[in-house]
C-alpha positions in Angstrom: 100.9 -4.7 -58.0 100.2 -3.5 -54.0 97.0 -1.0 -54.0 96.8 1.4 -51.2 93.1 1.8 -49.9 92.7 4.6 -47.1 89.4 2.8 -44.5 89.3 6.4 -42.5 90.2 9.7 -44.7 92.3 11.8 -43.0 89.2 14.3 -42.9 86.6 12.0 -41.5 89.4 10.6 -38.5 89.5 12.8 -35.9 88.3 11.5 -32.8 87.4 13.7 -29.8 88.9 12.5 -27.0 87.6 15.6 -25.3 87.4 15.4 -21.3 87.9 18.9 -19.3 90.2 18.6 -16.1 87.7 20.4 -14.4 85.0 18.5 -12.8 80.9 19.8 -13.3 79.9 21.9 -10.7 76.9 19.9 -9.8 75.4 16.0 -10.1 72.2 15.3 -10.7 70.4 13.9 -7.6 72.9 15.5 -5.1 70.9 17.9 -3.8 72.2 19.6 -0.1 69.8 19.5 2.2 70.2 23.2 2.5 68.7 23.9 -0.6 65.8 21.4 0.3 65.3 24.0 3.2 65.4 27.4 2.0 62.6 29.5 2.1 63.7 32.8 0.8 67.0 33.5 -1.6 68.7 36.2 0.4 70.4 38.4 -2.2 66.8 39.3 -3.3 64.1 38.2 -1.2 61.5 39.2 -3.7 62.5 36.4 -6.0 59.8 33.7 -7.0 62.7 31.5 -7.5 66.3 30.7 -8.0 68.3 29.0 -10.3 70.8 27.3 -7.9 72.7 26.1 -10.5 72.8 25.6 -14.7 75.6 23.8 -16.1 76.4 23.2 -19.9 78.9 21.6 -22.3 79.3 21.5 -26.0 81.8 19.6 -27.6 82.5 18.3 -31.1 82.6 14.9 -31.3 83.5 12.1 -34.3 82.0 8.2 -35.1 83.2 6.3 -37.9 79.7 5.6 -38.7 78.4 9.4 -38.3 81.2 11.6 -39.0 81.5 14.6 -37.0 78.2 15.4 -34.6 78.1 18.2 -32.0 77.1 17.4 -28.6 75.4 19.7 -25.6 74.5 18.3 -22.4 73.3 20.2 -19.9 71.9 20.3 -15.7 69.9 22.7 -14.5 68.7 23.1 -10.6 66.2 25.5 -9.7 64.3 26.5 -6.0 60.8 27.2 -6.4 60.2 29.9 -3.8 56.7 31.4 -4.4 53.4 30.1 -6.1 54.9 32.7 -8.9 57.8 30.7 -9.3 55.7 27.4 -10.3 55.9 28.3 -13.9 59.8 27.7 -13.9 58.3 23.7 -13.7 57.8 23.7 -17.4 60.5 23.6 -19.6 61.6 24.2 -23.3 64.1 22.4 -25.2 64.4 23.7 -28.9 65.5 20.7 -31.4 66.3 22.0 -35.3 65.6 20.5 -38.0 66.5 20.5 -41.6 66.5 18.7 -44.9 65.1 15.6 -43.5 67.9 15.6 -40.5 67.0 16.3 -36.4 68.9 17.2 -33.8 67.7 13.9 -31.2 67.2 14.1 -27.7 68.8 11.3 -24.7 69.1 11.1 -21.1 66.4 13.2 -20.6 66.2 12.4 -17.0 63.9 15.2 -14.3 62.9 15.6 -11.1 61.1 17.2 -7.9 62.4 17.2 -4.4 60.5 17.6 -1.6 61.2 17.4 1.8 58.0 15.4 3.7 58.2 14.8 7.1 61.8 15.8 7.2 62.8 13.4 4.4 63.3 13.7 0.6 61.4 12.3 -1.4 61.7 12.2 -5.4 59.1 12.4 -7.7 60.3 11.7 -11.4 59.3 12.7 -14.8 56.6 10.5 -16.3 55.8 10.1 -20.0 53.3 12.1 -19.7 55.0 14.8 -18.7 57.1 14.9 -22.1 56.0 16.1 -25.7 57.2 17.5 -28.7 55.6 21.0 -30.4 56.2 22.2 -33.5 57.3 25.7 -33.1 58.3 27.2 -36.8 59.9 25.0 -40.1 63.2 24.1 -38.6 62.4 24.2 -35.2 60.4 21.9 -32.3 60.4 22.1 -28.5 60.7 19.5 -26.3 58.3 20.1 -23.5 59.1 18.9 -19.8 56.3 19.8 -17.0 57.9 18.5 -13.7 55.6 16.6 -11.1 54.6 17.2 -7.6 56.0 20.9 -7.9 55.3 23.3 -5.1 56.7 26.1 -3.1 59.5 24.8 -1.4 60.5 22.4 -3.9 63.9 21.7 -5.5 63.7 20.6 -9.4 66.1 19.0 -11.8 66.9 18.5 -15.1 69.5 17.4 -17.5 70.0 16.1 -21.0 71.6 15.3 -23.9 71.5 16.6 -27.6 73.2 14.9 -30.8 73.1 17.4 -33.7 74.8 17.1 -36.9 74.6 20.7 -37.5 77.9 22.2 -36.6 76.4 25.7 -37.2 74.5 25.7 -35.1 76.7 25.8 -32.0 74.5 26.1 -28.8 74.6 29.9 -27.0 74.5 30.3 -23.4 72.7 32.4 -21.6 74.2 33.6 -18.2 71.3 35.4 -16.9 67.9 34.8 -16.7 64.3 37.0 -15.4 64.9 35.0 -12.2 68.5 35.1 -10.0 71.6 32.9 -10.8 73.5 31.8 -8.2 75.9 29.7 -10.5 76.0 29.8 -14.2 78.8 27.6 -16.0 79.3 26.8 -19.9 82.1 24.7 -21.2 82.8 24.1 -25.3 85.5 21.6 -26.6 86.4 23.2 -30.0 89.4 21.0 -32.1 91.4 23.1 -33.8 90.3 22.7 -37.2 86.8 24.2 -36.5 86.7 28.5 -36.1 83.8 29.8 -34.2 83.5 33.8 -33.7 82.5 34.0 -30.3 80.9 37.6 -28.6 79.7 38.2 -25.5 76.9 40.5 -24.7 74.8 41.6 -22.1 76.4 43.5 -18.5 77.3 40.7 -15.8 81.2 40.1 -15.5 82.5 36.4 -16.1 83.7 35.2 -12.4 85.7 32.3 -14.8 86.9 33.1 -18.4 89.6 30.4 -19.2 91.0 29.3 -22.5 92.9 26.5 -22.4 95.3 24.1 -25.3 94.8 20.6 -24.9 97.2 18.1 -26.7 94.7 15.3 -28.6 95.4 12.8 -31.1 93.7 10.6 -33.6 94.6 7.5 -36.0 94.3 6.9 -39.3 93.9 3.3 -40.0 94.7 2.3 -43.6 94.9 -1.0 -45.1 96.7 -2.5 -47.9 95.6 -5.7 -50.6 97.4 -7.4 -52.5 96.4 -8.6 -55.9 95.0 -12.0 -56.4 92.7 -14.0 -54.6 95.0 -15.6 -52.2 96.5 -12.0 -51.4 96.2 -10.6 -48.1 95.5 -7.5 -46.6 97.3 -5.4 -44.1 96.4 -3.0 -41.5 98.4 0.2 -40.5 97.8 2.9 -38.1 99.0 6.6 -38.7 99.0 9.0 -35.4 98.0 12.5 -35.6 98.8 15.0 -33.0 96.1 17.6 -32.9 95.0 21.1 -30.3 91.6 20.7 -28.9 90.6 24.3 -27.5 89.0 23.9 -23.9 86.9 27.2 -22.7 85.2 27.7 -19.5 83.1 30.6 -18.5 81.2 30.9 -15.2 79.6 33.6 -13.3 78.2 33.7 -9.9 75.2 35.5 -8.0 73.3 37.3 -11.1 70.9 39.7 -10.3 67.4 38.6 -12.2 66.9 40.2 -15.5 64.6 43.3 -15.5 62.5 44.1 -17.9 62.2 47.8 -18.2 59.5 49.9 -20.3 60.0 50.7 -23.8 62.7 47.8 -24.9 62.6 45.1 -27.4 63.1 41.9 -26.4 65.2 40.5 -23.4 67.0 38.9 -26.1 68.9 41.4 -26.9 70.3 42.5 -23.6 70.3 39.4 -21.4 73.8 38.0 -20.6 75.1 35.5 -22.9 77.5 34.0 -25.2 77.0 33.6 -28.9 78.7 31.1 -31.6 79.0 31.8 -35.5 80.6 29.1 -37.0 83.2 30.8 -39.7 85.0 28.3 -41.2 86.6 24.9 -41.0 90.0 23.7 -42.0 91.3 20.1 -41.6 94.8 19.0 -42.7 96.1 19.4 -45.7 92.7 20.7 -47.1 91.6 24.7 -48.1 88.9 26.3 -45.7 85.6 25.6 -46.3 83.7 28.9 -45.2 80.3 28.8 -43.8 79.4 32.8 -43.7 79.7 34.3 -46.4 79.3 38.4 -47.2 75.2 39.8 -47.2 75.8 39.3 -51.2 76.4 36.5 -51.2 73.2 36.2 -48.7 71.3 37.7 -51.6 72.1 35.7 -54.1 71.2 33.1 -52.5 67.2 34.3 -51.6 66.9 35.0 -55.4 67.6 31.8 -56.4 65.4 30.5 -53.9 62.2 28.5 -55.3 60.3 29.8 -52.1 61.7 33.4 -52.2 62.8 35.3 -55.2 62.3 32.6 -58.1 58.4 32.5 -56.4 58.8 36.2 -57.9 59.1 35.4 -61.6 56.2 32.9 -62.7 52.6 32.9 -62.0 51.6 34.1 -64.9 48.1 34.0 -63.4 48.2 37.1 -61.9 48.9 39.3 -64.7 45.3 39.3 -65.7 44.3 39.6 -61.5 46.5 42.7 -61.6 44.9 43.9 -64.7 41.6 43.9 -63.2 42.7 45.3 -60.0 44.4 48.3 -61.8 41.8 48.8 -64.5 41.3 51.8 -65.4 44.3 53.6 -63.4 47.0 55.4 -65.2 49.5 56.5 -62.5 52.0 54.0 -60.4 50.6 55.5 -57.0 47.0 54.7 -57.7 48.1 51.0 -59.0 50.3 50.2 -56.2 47.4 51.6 -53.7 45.2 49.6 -55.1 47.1 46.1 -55.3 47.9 47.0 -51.7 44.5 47.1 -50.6 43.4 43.8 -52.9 45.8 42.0 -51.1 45.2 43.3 -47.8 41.7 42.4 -48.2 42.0 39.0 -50.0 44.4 37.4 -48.3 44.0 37.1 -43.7 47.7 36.9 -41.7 47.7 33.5 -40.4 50.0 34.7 -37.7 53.4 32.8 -39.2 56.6 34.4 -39.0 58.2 33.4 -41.7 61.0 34.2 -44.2 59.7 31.8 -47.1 56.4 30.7 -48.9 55.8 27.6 -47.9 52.9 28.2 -50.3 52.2 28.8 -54.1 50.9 32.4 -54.6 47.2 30.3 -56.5 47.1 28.1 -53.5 47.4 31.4 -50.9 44.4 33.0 -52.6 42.5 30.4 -53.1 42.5 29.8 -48.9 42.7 33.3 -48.3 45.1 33.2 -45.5 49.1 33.0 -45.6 52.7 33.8 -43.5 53.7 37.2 -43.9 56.4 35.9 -46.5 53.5 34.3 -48.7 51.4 37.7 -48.2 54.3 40.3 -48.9 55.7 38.7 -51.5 52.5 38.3 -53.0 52.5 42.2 -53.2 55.5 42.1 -54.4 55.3 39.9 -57.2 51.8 41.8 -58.0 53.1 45.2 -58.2 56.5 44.1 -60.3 53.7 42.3 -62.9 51.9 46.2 -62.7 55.5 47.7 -63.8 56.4 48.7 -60.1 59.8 48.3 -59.2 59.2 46.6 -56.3 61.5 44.2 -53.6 61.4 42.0 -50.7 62.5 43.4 -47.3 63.8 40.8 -44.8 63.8 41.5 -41.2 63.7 40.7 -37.3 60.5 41.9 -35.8 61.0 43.6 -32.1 59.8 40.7 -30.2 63.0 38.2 -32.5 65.9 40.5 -31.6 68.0 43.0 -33.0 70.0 42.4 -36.2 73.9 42.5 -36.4 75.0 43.4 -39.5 78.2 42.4 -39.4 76.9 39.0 -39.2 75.7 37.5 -42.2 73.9 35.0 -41.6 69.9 34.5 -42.6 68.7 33.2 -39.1 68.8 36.7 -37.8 65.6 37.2 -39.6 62.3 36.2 -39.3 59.5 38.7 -41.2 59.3 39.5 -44.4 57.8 43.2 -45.9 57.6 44.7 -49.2 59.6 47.9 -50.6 58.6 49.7 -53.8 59.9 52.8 -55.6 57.8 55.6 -55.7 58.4 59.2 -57.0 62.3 58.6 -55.9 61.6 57.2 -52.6 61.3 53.6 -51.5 58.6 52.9 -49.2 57.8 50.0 -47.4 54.9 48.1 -47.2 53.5 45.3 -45.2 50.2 43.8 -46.1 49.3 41.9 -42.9 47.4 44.3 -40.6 44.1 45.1 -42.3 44.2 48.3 -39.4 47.2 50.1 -40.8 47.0 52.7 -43.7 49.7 51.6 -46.8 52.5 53.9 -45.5 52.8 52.8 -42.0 54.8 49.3 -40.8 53.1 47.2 -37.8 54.6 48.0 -34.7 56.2 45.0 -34.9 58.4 45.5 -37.4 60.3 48.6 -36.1 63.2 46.9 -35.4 66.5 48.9 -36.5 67.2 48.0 -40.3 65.9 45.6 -42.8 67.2 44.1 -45.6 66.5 44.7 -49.2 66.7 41.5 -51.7 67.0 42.7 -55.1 69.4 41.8 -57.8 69.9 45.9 -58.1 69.4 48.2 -55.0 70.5 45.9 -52.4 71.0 46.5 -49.2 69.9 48.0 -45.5 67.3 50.3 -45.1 65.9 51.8 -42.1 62.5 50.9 -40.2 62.0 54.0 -38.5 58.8 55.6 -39.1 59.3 59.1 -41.1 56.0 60.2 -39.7 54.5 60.8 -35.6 51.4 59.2 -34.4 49.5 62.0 -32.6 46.3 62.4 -30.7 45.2 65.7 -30.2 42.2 66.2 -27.7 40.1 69.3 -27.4 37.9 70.3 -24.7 35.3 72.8 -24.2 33.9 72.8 -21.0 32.2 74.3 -18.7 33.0 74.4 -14.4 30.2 75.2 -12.2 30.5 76.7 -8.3 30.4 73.1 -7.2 32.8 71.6 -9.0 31.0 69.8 -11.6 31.9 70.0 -15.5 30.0 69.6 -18.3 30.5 70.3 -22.0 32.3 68.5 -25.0 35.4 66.5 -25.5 37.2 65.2 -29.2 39.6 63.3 -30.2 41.5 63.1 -33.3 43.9 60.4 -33.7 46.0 58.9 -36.4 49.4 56.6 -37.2 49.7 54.0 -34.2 47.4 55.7 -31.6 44.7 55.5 -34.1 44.9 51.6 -35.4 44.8 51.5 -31.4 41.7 53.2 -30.9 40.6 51.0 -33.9 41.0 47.9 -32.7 39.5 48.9 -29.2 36.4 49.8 -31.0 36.3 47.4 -33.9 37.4 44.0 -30.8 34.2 45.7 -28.2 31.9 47.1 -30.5 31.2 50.5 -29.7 28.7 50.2 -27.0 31.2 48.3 -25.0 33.8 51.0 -25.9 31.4 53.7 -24.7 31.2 51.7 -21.6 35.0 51.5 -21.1 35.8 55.5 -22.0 33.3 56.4 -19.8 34.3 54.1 -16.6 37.8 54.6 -16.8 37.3 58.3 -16.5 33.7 58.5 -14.3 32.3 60.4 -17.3 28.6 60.5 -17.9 28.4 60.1 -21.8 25.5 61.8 -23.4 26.1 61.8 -26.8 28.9 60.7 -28.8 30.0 60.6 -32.1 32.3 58.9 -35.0 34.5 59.8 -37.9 36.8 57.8 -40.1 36.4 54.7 -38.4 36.4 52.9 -41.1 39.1 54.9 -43.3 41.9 53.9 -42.3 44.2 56.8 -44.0 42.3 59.1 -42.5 42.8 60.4 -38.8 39.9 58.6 -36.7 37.7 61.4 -35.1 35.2 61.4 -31.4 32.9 63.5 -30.0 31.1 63.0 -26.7 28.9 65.2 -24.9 29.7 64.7 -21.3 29.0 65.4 -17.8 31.9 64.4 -15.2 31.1 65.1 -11.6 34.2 63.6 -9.8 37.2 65.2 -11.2 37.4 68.2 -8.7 38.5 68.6 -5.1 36.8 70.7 -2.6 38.3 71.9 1.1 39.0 74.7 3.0 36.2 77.0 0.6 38.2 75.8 -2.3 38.1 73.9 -5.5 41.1 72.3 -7.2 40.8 71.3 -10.8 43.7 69.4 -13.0 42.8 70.7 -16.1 44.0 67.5 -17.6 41.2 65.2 -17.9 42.9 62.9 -19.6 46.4 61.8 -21.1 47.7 62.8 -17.7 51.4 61.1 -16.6 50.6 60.0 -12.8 53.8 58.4 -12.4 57.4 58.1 -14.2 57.8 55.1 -16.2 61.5 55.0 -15.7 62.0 53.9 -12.3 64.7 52.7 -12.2 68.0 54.9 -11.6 70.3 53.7 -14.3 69.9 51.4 -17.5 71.9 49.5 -19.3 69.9 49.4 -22.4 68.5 52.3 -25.3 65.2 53.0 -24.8 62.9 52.2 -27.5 59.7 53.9 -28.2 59.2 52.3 -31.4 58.3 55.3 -33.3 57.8 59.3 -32.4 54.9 60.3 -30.9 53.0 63.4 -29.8 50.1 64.2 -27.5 48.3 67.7 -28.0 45.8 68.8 -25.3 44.0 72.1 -25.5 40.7 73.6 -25.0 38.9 75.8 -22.2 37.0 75.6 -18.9 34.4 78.4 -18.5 34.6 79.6 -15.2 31.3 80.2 -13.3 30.1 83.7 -12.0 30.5 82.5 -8.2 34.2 81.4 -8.6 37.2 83.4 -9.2 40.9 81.7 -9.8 43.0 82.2 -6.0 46.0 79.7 -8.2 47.4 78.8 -11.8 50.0 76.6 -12.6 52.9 78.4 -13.8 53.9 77.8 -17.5 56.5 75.2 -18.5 58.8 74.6 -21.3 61.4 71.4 -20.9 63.8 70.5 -23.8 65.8 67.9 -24.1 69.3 68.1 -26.2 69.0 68.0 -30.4 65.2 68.8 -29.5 64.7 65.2 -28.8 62.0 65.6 -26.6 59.9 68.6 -25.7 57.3 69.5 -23.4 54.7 72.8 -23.4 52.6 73.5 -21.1 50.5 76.5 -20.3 47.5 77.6 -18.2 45.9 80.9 -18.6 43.1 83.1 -17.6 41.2 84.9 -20.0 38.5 86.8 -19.4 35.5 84.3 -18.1 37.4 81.2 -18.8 40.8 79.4 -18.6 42.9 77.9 -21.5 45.0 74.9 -21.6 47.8 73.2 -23.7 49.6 70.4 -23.2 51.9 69.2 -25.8 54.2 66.1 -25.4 56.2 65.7 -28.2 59.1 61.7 -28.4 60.7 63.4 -31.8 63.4 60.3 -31.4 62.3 56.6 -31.4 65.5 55.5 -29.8 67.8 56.7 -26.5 70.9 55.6 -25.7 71.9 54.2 -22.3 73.7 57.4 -22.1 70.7 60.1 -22.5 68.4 58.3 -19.9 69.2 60.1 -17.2 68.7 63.2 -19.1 64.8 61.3 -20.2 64.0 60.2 -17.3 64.5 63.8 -15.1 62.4 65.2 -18.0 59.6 62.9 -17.6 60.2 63.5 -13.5 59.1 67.3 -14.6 56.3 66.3 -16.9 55.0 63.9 -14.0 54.9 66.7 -11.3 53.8 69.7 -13.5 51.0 67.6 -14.5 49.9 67.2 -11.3 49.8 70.8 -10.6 46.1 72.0 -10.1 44.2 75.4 -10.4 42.7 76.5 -6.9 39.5 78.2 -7.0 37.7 80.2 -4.3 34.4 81.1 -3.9 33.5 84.9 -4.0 
């Protein structure tokens, strides 16, 4: 009898034999001496620095003794122009890590070039130099400060990175906040491994290639006989396979620009992204690696750190008794095991979408990740007879979600959800500043996920409510320009935990100090209301004399009758955007009051009245002047009823806030009698 005994299975064989036609666009240590002698990049002579060119190649690779491995290497060159542009000396190389396996770091090689006394010299990397951070639970940086770096100076780096997780294909960005001048990313994909590929961002691939290359790889079997004298044979099996080659290069990228009222440049800066879908070798079904956002909720309740975390501790039945003694409807419970958590239990600061923690263990220190606070609340208020769920999400600062990607590391933050009177509200226990119905500012990022085994699914972030300040003012002018009388405040939502934290971070002497200098007020009695309670609006009153806020010339004063909240300058520079704008959440400012006119002026000017609209009532702006018998009245009333523009309606916002700029800067002209 002959026995048949595969060494390599036809699964673990293939060997990548990948090796582009193309040469890399740069070698490390070939440095023209051109670039060792510019002073100033001249497609924006503004820049601090340059990145002269960033090359980068993933490809999947196979060892008998590993199995199949991805592997990135990559060579960047940079120009530091400026002293600004010394920062770009320190680099960050993110290694994952998971169930006991890393991604491992080789060839690390980097270096400064100078040019002294009209030579180069080189000075290299030292151990020093080199360090690893931990940076969340499945994720370290590699940190790289280069030596010898000043303005003037050419650096260099390049690496290599062996993972075994072939999810976690690298991205590539094209862009960065400084300019390109070449960008080029190659990936060697064989053909039994599907990647969904999208580009996003607004520069235009220079190079977008897709090529077929013909590959092969052996199988190598042997065969024994039976018997101890038998022998054993070797045979080799060829198998033709397609390796898919891409290239994609871009050349002279303007630096990325931030602009006011965004995200994070994540979302927006050019780049290409990898999903792995599925893989399929011969003769074998696919094995699919994304699944539906079901399925991605199944999973999180089974999770020991997540959902299962949900169902024991038994210990906190009798905490939430306590808590809730006493109470008799679901609003005042869930108010009050809000506010026990709140209060117990300090944010540590940890994004995070799991308790790395058990629930005793969290209260007993007093601090935990938002995941071990929020789903604290959660488990407290299902044990009260809430019906309560975990909300997963991407704060603003992580990046938009896609949802029709399903995969878990798109989120990063977990918040609470409970049903209450037919609504679901959300919750986040982590900000001891914010009243129960309002989200950190943070968290106001597009949609968030519900995890529940009924009642699954997205649900928005957007604030239902406006923060508003409203200021008041009741003042008095007198024939040399001076004003004296009262000014209040009432603020609440965002604009209040603001004020808040101002007060609560400088104590209120210093915050005295700081209203008072900003403005060139003389304070002489002021005021508090609500400090403390945070659902309540926070109210001031000062007593005030300000002696610099009028213009004389000519026999004339000129008053803005906006003493504070005015718009000196657009926000929105620039002429066009590629990007939403994104306040966040609605907002309004209300400004009213009076300024008694004294007996030795009489009004020669008053700004004329102003309504601006923008379309669906978007945006709105009032704003009137008036005389009235001894005195003048003013409102002002700037009303963001929309968190979010498109790219489409900034024009539109930014000529409006072109209008609010200049009528705000209108004055009323006064003359002497």
């Amino acid at each position: 009898m002959v026995m048949r005994i595969s060494a390599i299975s036809l699964v673990a064989c293939l060997i990548s034999l990948s090796a582009h036609s193309q040469k890399p666009p740069i070698k490390f240590g070939d440095v023209p001496p051109d670039q060792l002698k510019m002073t100033k990049y001249d497609k924006d002579s503004s820049a601090s620095a340059v990145i002269l060119a960033d090359y980068g190649e993933s490809s999947i690779q196979y060892t008998q003794d590993i199995g199949f491995t991805l592997n990135f290497v990559r060579l960047t060159r940079i120009k530091i122009l400026s002293k600004e542009g010394l920062v770009w000396a320190n680099f960050s190389i993110p290694l994952y890590h998971d169930n006991g396996k890393d991604e491992t770091i080789s060839g690390l090689k980097a270096v400064t070039y100078n040019l002294e006394n009209g030579k180069q010299v080189e000075s290299k990397v030292k151990n020093d130099g080199i360090f690893k951070e931990k940076y969340s639970d499945n994720q370290d940086y590699m940190k790289v400060t280069l030596p010898n770096v000043k303005e003037g100076s050419v650096i260099e780096i390049a690496y290599k990175i062996n993972s075994d997780f072939l999810f976690n294909f690298w991205d590539w960005e094209f862009q960065s906040t400084i300019p390109v001048m070449w960008s080029e990313y190659r990936a060697m994909i064989p053909e039994y491994f599907f990647y969904d590929k999208y580009m996003q961002g607004y520069v235009s691939l220079m190079i977008n290639e897709e090529t077929k290359k013909s590959s092969s790889i052996t199988i190598t079997t042997k065969e024994r006989g039976e018997g101890l004298n038998s022998k054993t044979t070797f045979d080799n099996e060829r198998i033709d396979y397609i390796e898919n080659d891409f290239r994609w290069a871009v050349k002279d990228v303007p630096a990325f620009k931030a602009e006011p009222f965004m995200t994070t440049a994540k979302d927006y800066i050019s780049k290409i992204n990898f999903e792995l879908s599925h893989t399929q070798y011969p003769n074998q079904p696919p094995k699919f690696y994304r699944g539906t956002w079901e399925n991605l909720n199944d999973e999180f309740l089974k999770n020991e750190f997540f959902g299962q975390a949900l169902q024991g501790s038994g210990f906190l039945n009798r905490i939430v008794e306590a808590v809730t003694a006493g109470m008799n409807s679901p609003s005042e419970k869930a108010a009050a095991i809000y506010s026990f958590v709140k209060q117990k239990v300090e944010w540590n600061g940890a994004y995070t979408k799991y308790a790395a923690n058990d629930f005793k263990k969290v209260l007993d220190e007093k601090k935990g990740s938002c995941a071990e606070i929020n789903l604290l609340l959660v488990a407290m208020l299902l044990k009260a007879g809430i019906q309560a769920s975990p909300v997963l999400l991407s704060t603003r600062d992580h990046g938009f979600v896609r949802e029709q990607i399903s995969i878990s590391s798109q989120f990063n933050y977990v918040i609470a959800s409970m049903k209450m009177e037919g609504k679901t509200v959300l919750l986040d226990a982590t900000d001891r500043s914010l009243p129960m119905n309002i989200l950190p500012e943070r968290c106001l990022n597009g949609q968030g996920y519900i995890v529940a085994k009924e009642g699954q699914g997205w649900i928005s972030l957007t604030p239902a409510s406006k923060s508003h300040t409203t200021t008041t003012i009741d003042l008095a002018l007198d024939v040399e320009g001076g004003l004296k009388g009262k000014i209040n405040f009432s603020r609440d939502g965002y604009d209040a935990q603001v004020m808040r934290k101002k007060y609560f971070s400088r104590g209120e002497t210093d915050y005295l100090k700081d209203l008072a200098g900003s403005h060139s007020w003389e304070l002489h009695k002021s005021e508090f209301e609500n400090v403390k309670e945070i659902s309540e609006p926070v109210k001031e009153t000062h007593e005030l004399t300000i002696a610099e806020h009028t213009q004389t010339g000519g026999g004339a004063i000129y008053l803005n009758p906006l003493l504070i909240h005015r718009m000196e300058e657009n926000p929105f520079k620039a002429e066009q955007r590629l990007y939403p704008v994104d306040f966040g959440s609605p907002f309004e400012q209300l400004y009213t009051g009076k300024i008694v006119i004294p007996d030795g002026l009489e009004i020669e000017e008053l700004p004329k009245p102003k309504v601006l609209v923008l379309p669906g009532n978007s945006a709105k702006y009032v704003y009137n002047v008036s005389h009235v018998g001894n005195f003048i009245s003013i409102t002002s009333r700037m009303s963001i009823n929309r968190s979010l523009f498109s790219q489409d309606e900034y024009a539109n916002l930014r000529e409006f806030y072109n209008q609010v700029v200049a009528k705000q800067a209108e004055q009323v002209v006064f003359k002497r009698k």
